[in-house]
Each structure stands twice: as structure tokens, then as C-alpha cells.
ZAMARGU-4260 file (C-alpha; in steps of 0.2 Angstrom, whole numbers, plus 5000, padded with zeros to 4 digits):
<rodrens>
0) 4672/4860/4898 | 4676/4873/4884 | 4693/4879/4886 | 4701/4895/4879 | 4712/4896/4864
5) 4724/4906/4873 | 4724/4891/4887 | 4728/4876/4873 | 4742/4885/4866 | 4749/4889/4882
10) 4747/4870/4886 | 4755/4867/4869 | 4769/4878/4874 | 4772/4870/4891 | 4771/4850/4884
15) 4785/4857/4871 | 4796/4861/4885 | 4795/4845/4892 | 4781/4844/4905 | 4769/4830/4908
20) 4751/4829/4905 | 4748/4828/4925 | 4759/4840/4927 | 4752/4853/4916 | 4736/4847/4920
25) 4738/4852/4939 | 4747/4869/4931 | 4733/4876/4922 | 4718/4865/4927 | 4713/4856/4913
30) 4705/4840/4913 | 4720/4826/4908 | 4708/4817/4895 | 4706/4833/4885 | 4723/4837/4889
35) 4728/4818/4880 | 4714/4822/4867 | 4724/4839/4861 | 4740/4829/4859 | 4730/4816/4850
40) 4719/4824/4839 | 4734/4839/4834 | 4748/4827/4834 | 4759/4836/4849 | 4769/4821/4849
45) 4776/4823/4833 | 4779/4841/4832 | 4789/4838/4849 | 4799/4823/4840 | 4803/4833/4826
50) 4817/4842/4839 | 4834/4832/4841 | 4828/4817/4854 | 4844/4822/4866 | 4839/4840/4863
55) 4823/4835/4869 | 4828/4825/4886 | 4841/4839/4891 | 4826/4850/4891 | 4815/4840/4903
60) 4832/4836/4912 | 4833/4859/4915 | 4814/4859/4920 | 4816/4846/4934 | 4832/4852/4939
65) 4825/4869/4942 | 4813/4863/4951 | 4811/4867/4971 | 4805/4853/4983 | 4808/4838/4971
70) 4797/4823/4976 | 4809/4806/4977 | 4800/4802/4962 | 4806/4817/4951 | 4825/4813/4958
75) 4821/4796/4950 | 4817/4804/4933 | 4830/4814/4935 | 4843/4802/4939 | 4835/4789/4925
80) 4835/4802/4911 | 4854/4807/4914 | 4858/4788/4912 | 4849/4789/4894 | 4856/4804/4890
85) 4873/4796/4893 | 4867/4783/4884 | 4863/4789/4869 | 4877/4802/4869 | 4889/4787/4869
90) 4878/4780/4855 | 4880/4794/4844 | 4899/4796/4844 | 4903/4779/4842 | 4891/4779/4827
95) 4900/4795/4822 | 4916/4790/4822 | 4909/4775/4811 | 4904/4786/4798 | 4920/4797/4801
100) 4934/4790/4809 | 4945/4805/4805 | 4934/4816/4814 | 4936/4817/4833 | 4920/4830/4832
105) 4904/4823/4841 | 4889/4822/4830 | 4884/4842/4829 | 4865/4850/4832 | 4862/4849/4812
110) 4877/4858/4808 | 4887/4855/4792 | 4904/4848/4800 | 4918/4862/4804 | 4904/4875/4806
115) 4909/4887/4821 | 4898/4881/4835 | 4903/4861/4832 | 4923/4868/4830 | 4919/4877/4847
120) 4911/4862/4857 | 4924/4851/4850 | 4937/4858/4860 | 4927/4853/4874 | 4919/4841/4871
125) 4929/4826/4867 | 4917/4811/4874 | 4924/4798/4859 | 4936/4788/4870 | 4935/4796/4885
130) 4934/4786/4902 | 4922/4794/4916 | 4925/4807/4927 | 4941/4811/4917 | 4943/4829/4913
135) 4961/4829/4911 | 4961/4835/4892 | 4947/4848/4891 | 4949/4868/4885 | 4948/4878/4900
140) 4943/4894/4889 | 4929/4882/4884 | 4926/4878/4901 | 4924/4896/4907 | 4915/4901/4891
145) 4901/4887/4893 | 4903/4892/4912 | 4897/4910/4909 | 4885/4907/4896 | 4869/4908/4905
150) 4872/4919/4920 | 4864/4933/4927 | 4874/4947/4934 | 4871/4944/4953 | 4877/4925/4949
155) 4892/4933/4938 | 4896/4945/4957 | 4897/4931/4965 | 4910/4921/4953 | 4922/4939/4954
160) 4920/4936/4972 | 4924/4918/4972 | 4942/4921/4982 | 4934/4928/4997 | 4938/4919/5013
165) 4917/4918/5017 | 4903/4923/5009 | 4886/4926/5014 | 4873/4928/5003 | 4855/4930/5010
170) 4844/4927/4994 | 4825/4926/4987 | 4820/4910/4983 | 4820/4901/4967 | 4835/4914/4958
175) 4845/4900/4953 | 4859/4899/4966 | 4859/4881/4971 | 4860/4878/4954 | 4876/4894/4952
180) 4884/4887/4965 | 4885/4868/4960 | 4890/4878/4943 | 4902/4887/4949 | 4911/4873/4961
185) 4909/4863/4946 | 4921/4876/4934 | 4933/4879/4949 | 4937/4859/4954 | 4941/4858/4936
190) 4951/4872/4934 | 4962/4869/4951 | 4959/4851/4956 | 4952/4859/4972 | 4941/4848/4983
195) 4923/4856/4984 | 4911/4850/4998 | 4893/4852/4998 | 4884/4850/5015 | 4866/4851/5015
200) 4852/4848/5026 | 4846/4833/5019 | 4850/4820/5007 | 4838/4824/4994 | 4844/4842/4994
205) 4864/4838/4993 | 4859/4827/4977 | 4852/4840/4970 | 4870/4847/4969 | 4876/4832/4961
210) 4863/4833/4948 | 4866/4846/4943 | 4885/4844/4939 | 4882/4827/4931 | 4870/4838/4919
215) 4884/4849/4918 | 4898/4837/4912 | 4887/4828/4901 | 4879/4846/4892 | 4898/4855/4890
220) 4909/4836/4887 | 4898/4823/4886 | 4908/4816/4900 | 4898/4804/4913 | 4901/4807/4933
225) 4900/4791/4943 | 4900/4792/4961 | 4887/4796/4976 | 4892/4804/4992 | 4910/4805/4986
230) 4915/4809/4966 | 4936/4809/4960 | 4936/4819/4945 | 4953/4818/4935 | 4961/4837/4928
235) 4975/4841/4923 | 4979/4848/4940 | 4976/4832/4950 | 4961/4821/4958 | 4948/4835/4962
240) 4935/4827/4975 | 4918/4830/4978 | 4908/4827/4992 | 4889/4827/4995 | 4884/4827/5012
245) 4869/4829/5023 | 4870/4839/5041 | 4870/4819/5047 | 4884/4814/5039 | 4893/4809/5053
250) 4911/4809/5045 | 4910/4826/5038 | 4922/4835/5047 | 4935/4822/5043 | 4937/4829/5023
255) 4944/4845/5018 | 4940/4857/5002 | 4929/4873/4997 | 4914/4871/5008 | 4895/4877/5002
260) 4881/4877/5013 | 4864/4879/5006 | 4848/4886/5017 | 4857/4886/5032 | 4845/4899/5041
265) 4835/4883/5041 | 4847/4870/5048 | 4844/4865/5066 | 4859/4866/5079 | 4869/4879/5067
270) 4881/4882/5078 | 4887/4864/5078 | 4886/4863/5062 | 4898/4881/5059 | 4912/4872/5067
275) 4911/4857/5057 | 4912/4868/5041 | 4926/4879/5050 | 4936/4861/5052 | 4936/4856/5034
280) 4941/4874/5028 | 4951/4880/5041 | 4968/4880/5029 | 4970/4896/5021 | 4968/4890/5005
285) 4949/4884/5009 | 4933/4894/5007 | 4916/4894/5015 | 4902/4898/5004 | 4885/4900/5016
290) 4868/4906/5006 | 4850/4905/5012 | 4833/4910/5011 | 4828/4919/5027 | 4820/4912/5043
295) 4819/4918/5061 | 4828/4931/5069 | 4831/4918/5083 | 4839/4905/5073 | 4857/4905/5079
300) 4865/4910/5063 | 4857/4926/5064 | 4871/4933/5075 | 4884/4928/5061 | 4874/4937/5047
305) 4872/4951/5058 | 4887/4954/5065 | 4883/4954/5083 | 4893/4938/5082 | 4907/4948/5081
310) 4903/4961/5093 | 4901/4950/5105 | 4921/4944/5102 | 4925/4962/5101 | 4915/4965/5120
315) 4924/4952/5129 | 4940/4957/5122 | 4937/4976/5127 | 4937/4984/5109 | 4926/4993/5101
320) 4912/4987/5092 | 4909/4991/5074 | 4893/4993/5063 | 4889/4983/5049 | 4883/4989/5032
325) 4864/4990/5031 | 4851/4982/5020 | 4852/4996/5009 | 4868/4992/5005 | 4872/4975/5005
330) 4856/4975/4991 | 4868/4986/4980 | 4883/4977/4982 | 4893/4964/4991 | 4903/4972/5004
335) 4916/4963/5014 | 4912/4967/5034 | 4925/4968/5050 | 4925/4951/5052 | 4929/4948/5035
340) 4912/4942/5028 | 4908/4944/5012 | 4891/4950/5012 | 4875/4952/4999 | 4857/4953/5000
345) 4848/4949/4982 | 4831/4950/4983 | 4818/4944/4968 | 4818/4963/4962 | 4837/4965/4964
350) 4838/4947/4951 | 4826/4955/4941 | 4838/4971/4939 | 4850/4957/4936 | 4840/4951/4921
355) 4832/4936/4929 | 4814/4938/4920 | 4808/4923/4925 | 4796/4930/4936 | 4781/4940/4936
360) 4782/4949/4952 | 4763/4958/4955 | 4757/4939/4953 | 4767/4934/4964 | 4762/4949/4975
365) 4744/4942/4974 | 4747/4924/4975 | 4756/4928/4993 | 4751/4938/5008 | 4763/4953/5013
370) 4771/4943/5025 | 4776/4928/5016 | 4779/4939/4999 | 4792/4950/5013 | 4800/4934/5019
375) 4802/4923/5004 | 4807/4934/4990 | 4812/4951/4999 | 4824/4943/5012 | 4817/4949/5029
380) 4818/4940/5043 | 4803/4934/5052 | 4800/4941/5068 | 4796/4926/5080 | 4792/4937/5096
385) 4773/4940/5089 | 4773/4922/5086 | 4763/4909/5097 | 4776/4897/5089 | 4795/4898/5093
390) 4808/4895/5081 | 4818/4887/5093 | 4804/4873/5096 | 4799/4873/5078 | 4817/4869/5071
395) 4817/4853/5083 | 4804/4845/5071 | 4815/4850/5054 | 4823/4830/5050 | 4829/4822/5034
400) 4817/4810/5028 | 4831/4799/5021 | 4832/4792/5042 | 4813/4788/5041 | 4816/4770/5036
405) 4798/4768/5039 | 4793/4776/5023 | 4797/4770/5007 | 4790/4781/4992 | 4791/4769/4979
410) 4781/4754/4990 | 4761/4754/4987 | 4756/4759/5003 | 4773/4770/5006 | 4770/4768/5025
415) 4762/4753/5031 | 4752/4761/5046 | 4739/4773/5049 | 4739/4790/5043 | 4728/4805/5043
420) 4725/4818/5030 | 4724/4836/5030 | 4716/4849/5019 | 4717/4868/5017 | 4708/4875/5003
425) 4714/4888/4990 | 4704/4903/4992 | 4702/4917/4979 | 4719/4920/4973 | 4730/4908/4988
430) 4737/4890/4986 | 4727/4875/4993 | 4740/4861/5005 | 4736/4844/5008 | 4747/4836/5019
435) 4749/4817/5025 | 4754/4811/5043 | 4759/4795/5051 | 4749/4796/5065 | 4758/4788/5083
440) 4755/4768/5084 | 4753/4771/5104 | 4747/4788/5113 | 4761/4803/5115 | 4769/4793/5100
445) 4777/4803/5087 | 4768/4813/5070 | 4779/4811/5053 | 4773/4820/5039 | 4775/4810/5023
450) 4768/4821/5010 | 4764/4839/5005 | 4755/4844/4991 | 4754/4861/4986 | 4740/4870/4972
455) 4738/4884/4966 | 4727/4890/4955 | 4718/4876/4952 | 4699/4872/4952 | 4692/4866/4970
460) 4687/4849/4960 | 4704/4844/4955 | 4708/4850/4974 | 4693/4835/4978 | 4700/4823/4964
465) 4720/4826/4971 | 4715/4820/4989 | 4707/4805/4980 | 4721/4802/4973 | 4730/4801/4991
470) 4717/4788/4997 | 4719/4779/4983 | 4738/4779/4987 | 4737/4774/5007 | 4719/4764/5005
475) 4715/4757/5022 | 4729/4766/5031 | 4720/4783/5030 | 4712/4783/5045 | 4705/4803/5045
480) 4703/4818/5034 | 4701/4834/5040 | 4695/4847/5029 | 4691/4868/5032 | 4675/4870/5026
485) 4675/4890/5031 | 4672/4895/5010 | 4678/4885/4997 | 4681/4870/5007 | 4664/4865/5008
490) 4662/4861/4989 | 4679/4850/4990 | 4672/4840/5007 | 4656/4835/4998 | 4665/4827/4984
495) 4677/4818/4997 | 4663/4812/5009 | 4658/4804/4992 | 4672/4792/4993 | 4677/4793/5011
500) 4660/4797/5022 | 4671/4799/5039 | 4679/4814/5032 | 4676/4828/5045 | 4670/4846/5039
505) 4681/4860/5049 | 4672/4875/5052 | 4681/4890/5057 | 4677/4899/5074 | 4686/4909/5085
510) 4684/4894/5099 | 4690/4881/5085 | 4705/4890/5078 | 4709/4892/5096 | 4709/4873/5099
515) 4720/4871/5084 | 4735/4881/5087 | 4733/4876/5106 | 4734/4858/5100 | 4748/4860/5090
520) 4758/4871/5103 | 4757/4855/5113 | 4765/4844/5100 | 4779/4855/5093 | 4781/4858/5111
525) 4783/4838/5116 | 4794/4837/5101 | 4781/4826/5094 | 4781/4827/5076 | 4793/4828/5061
530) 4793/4835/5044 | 4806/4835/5030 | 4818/4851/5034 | 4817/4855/5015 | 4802/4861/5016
535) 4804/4878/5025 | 4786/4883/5023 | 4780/4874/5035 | 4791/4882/5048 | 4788/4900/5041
540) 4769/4897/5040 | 4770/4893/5061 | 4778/4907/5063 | 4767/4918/5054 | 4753/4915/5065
545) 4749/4926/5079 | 4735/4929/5091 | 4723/4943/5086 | 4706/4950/5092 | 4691/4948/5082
550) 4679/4961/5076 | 4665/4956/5088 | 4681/4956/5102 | 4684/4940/5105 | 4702/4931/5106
555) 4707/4921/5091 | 4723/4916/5080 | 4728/4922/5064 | 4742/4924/5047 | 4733/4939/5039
560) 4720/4925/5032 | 4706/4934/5023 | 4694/4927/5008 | 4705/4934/4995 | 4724/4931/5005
565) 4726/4915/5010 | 4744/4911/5020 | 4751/4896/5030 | 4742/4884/5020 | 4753/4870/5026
570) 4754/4875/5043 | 4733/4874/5045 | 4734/4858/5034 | 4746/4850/5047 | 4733/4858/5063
575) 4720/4851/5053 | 4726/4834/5054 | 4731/4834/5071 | 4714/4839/5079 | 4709/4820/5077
580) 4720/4817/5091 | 4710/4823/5108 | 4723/4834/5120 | 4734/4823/5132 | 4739/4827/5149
585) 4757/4830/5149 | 4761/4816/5163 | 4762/4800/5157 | 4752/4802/5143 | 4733/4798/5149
590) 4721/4808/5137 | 4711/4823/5141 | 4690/4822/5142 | 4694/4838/5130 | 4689/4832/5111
595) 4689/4843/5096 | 4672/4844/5090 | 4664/4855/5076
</rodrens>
């Protein structure tokens, strides 16, 4: 295949910064040998070596950091290149103070000695001699200058509003916060010695905080953070500790400090949850930080964000109720409300007035239906009373995939029983989903979903060639793969019945879709399948779907599907998957005569 010059030289660009062959391969749909031909035959290699190596690995390290929905396997490279960036840091200063045993300068970015920018990074960075974790002799103006060098101006509102008691920031997804707020917790433990507590849904999400920092101490000090769950860092005000916990941490309302909780409108039992972070910041001194892309109205932090919360208080106590600033408003500027709350809406327009320009909002626009666009990147809430699926059902199947001891990623098969794969195929302009489950070992057993894979813009054959790649991974577990054929889907099941002649073409009807959603109301409803909590499109592509009327009149489900806008591709990929397992009967578990048939 003949590809564009414009398409080499952004795949040229793209390997500079750090990415992977596969990677930039599933990016823009190139084949990987021509892909391993380009950096070959034009010496890519070189030109990227050329760059200072650390340079080089802290730019790989940004690119996976930033990254949403890490695989264990990118936490792996992750955790893996910090260690050899500590390395070789540790390396160069001890060969620098070799060369120069005056200086107490780390080796500079090709700057002559006492240039202005090694002078400045030297008062921070002092790595020679330096034990771990200690921070006891940094520059603070250092600090806050390395602190405030990258930020955007809704990240900068939220530093001058880091003394409120709580703040509530209801965001667009992928603006950066996770990666503020580690930032910022980061800059105030050292400047106080103030214990800061980050409580995620699940384990692979809190070490995403911890990540980040270590990136952090490294880039500004070259100073190497030990610890898991729980990190002492020494400053010059005292033992500063960081915690890293997941919602399942059993002991967290035992520790006390600055408490930060990420995604929360996704976190099951809220309410539980609230009063945990209440018990470990109830001193005066303590602040709660909650942010979070938007879910249901129905989730139980809605009341809280809303304010009808404290309504409620001010009913039963006899006092009047008050009205909280609008949307309008709180998309201006953070306002603190009645109860105290400082509020702030920033939607991916507001980060872009901000100067976040690392979007391209009309794609995006075409990429996602109106819905999803709405609920992912313009904050609103989804409306669950249209819905066939409830929130409330939905978020009993949100778990940490840390508990699955069943599943191991780095094992070939990860999961040792039988699974069945699911496929919904990219359509014009939409994003395919393939989606793996572990199917029950005994009838009315329990669905885990192990894997999601998300394309976009990419080739139905690569779509064909990545479910190979899935078979290839589980072998003789995969028991059944269910692919929509209605479109494009019919080119990637030829290709598949290639090497797997069981996989079943799924043509839509209204009598089909029908028996989808139906089948999949009775397994959210039992309580009968599980899915990791971080990836809240699943939930949202539930909820998105709705039943509708068809042009010819009859009754059938949909998410504002077309040809051209595709939406709750994982969702459909999950229904997909399920229809292998026939309807059971809901006493005792003896299955139904009533199979799913084409």
C-alpha cells in the first residue's frame, strides 16, 4: 500500500516523541513492516538518538503518563523506564563529580557550566549525595517555579484556590487534572510537610498519582521516591506522607492529611465513601479535594454537587433553602456556595480558553455522537430516566481489577478459562470496541471483562488482524466471537472466520437488538458481570441507550447509532458477547428453550 508523504512525516513526528511502532501503527493505520521499513531505510533511529538519551526516556515517560486507561502493561513501562532514568541520572552525577569534584552542578543539557538554566536547576537539583525521598535541602522558589512552569490557567485557579476547605471541580476528560493535582499535592507536601492522601477507585488509577510524582521528583531534583501504598518524604518541615489508596483499602479512614479524590461521580457506594474522606480530613487544618468527569444524575454524589444535599439539611432544620450558582457561572469562575463548596465546572472549550490546545474540538465533534461529545467533554450529566439501563444497577458491576486474582496480564493465557470475544465495528467516522469476557464456569456464574480495546480510525483489516491478535493471546480458551456484521462488520468477520470458522456474524434487526439489551438487562440486573471501574465508558454507553421506534413502526433500542455516528461501542461489544449465553430462568438457574439465533 502507497502511503502519503504527509502520513510518513507525521509518523516520523509521532516515533520522535517517543511512540512505538504498534502504537503508531494502530494511530494512523499503517502496516508495521512499512512502518519498521521507514525507520530502516531513513535511519529514524539515529536521528532520534542524536537527542540527549535521558531527554529521550522522560519524553516517552510524559506520553505514557498522559495517557488515559493504562493497560498493566504500560504501568510496567512506565514503572521500568523511571527506574532507568534513576539510573542513569545517578550515573551522570557521579561521573560529573569525577570530572569536577568542585562543582555540585548535575551534568547540564549541553550547556557550557554556570550558564543560567544549569545555575537555576542547580538550586534544585542537587541529586549528588542525596539519599531518597530526602527534600530537606531544595529551593522552594525553585520548587514553585518548576511547579508553575507548564500550567494552564484553570490548573493555576485551582492552585489560588488551594486553601478552600472543599472543592469540587466537575471537569472534561483528558485536561490534565489527575496529572495537576498529583502536581500540586506534590509542591504543597514539600512546602508544609502536609500529609496528602490520594483515594481512587482502583489500584491501577491511585498509582497513576504516584507516577506521576516520582516523574516529578526525578525531572525538577533528580531525587528517587521509594514506597507503594505509603511514601515519607523528608522537608525541611517534617516527614510529609503519602498515601495511595484504592476505595478497598480497608484501613483508609485510619490516616489523616489533604484528601483527593479522582472520578468520584463513578465510584460505587459514594456515600460510604464521603465519610471516610470526611474522617481523615475532619481537622480544620485538612482539605478535601473531589473532581470528576460526569456520570448520572442518579449517582449519589449528585445531591452533594448540586446542592440539594444541603437543602435537604436546611428542610429538616426549618431554614430556608438557598440556590446554587448555575452552569453558567460556575464555567466562568469557581464560586464558593452555602455549604461552603468551592465550585467549578471546566469543560474542553473552557481548557481551551485556558490555552490547552491539545485538542482539535470539531474532530472530536465528529468522532463522538452529540450525546457522548455532551457528557464527556462538556460536563452534563446523563440523564438515566430515558434509560433501559439504571445507574444504580450499572455501578454494582464497576470493580477493581486488582481483586480478580484470577487474571494475570503478564501470564500467556492471562486467564486460564473460557472466554468469549466481542466485536463492534468502526463505522464511518466512530471508533470500533473489542471486548474480552470470562465467561461463568457453571450456569448463572459471573461475566468478568478482561480486556477492552478501543480503534479509531483505523482500517476494518487491522480491526480483523487486532482480534487475531486476541485469539492468539487466549488460544483454546476463546470459546465465541460475536461480531455485527450490519455495515462494515461484515468485511472484518470474513477475515476472522478465516482463522476462527465458529465466529458468529450478528445482524442487526429490530427483533435482535431487542434480545440484546433484553439479555443484558438480565445480567446487570442479577449482578452477574464485572468490569474494571476505570473505564467509565462502558457505564455511560449503557446509559446511552434507549428504546425508540423504528421508521417501519416497530419497537427497537438505540444510542443515536447511524452509519456515519457510531456510539456505545463498548456497551454493544459486551451485548455482543453475551448473546452466546441463551436467557436463564431467574429461579435456580435452569436455562430458557429461548436462544439467540441470527
Amino acid at each position: 500500500m502507497k502511503y502519503s508523504d504527509e502520513l510518513k512525516t507525521q509518523a516520523k513526528t509521532l516515533y520522535l516523541q517517543g511512540q512505538t511502532v504498534p502504537e503508531i501503527s494502530s494511530a494512523l493505520n499503517i502496516e508495521r513492516r512499512t512502518l519498521y521499513n521507514w525507520v530502516k531505510a531513513e535511519k529514524w533511529e539515529a536521528v532520534a538518538n542524536k537527542e540527549d538519551t535521558l531527554f529521550t526516556i522522560r519524553k516517552r515517560i510524559r506520553l505514557l503518563a498522559e495517557r488515559e486507561n493504562k493497560t498493566e502493561l504500560e504501568i510496567r513501562e512506565l514503572d521500568h523506564l523511571i527506574e532507568n532514568l534513576i539510573k542513569l541520572e545517578t550515573l551522570r552525577d557521579k561521573l560529573k563529580r569525577r570530572n569536577n569534584a568542585d562543582s555540585s552542578l548535575p551534568a547540564g543539557d549541553g550547556s557550557p557550566a554556570g550558564g543560567s538554566e544549569p545555575a537555576k536547576r542547580g538550586r534544585g537539583r542537587n541529586a549528588a549525595g542525596r539519599s531518597r525521598n530526602d527534600f530537606t535541602g531544595i529551593d522552594e522558589d525553585y520548587l514553585l517555579e518548576k511547579f508553575k512552569e507548564e500550567l494552564f490557567d484553570y490548573q493555576l485557579d485551582c492552585w489560588e484556590h488551594l486553601d478552600e476547605r472543599t472543592r469540587n471541580i466537575l471537569k472534561s476528560r483528558q485536561i490534565g487534572m489527575t496529572w495537576y493535582f498529583a502536581r500540586e499535592a506534590f509542591t504543597n507536601a514539600l512546602l508544609t510537610g502536609d500529609n496528602q492522601i490520594f483515594l481512587s477507585a482502583s489500584r491501577a488509577q491511585s498509582d497513576v498519582f504516584r507516577e506521576y510524582i516520582r516523574i516529578f521528583a526525578m525531572d525538577w531534583f533528580g531525587i528517587e521516591i521509594t514506597g507503594k501504598d505509603k511514601v515519607e518524604l523528608r522537608t525541611r518541615h517534617g516527614i510529609a506522607t503519602l498515601y495511595f489508596l484504592s476505595t478497598n483499602s480497608a484501613t483508609a479512614q485510619s490516616y489523616h492529611g489533604h484528601v483527593y479524590m479522582d472520578e468520584y461521580f463513578w465510584i460505587p457506594k459514594f456515600s460510604t465513601l464521603k465519610k471516610v474522606a470526611s474522617a481523615m480530613a475532619s481537622q480544620k487544618k485538612w482539605r478535601k479535594t473531589y473532581f470528576s468527569t460526569p456520570s448520572a444524575k442518579s449517582h449519589e454524589a449528585y445531591p452533594m454537587w448540586s446542592g440539594d444535599e444541603y437543602n435537604e439539611r436546611m428542610k429538616r432544620a426549618d431554614k430556608p433553602v438557598v440556590i446554587f450558582p448555575d452552569r453558567a457561572e460556575l464555567r466562568k469562575t469557581g464560586i464558593r456556595g452555602a455549604d461552603l463548596q468551592w465550585r467549578r465546572i471546566i469543560t474542553i472549550e473552557d481548557a481551551e480558553a485556558g490555552g490547552c490546545d491539545l485538542f482539535n474540538i470539531e474532530q472530536l465533534k465528529i468522532e463522538y455522537s452529540e450525546d457522548e461529545f455532551r457528557q464527556l467533554f462538556q460536563c452534563w450529566f446523563i440523564d438515566d430516566s430515558a434509560s433501559v439501563f439504571r445507574f444504580s444497577e450499572l455501578e454494582k458491576c464497576l470493580a477493581d481489577p486488582d481483586t480478580w486474582k484470577f487474571f494475570d496480564s503478564g501470564k500467556h493465557p492471562p486467564y486460564s478459562g473460557p472466554v468469549w470475544i466481542g466485536y463492534d465495528p468502526s463505522r464511518n467516522r466512530d471508533g470500533a470496541c473489542i471486548v474480552v469476557l470470562a465467561a461463568p464456569l457453571k450456569t448463572g456464574g459471573k461475566f468478568y471483562v478482561l480486556e477492552k480495546t478501543l480503534l479509531r480510525n483505523v482500517a476494518w483489516q487491522f480491526q480483523a488482524s487486532t482480534i487475531k491478535e486476541l485469539y492468539d493471546k487466549y488460544g483454546r480458551q476463546v470459546e465465541y466471537i460475536g461480531i455485527d456484521c450490519t455495515g462494515p462488520g461484515s468485511g472484518v468477520l470474513e477475515m476472522v472466520q478465516r482463522f476462527y470458522p465458529a465466529a458468529e456474524g450478528i445482524f442487526y434487526t429490530p427483533e435482535r437488538k431487542t434480545k440484546l439489551v433484553l439479555k443484558a438487562q438480565q445480567v446487570i440486573g442479577a449482578n452477574r458481570i464485572e468490569w474494571n471501574i476505570d473505564w467509565s465508558d462502558i457505564a455511560a454507553g449503557f446509559l446511552h441507550i434507549h428504546r425508540g421506534v423504528t421508521q417501519s413502526g416497530q419497537i427497537s433500542y438505540f444510542a443515536d447509532r447511524s452509519d456515519a455516528t457510531g456510539h456505545a461501542d463498548a456497551a454493544w461489544a459486551i451485548m455482543h458477547a453475551l448473546s452466546h449465553e441463551d436467557f436463564i430462568l431467574p429461579e435456580g438457574g435452569q436455562e430458557c428453550t429461548y436462544a439467540f439465533s441470527a
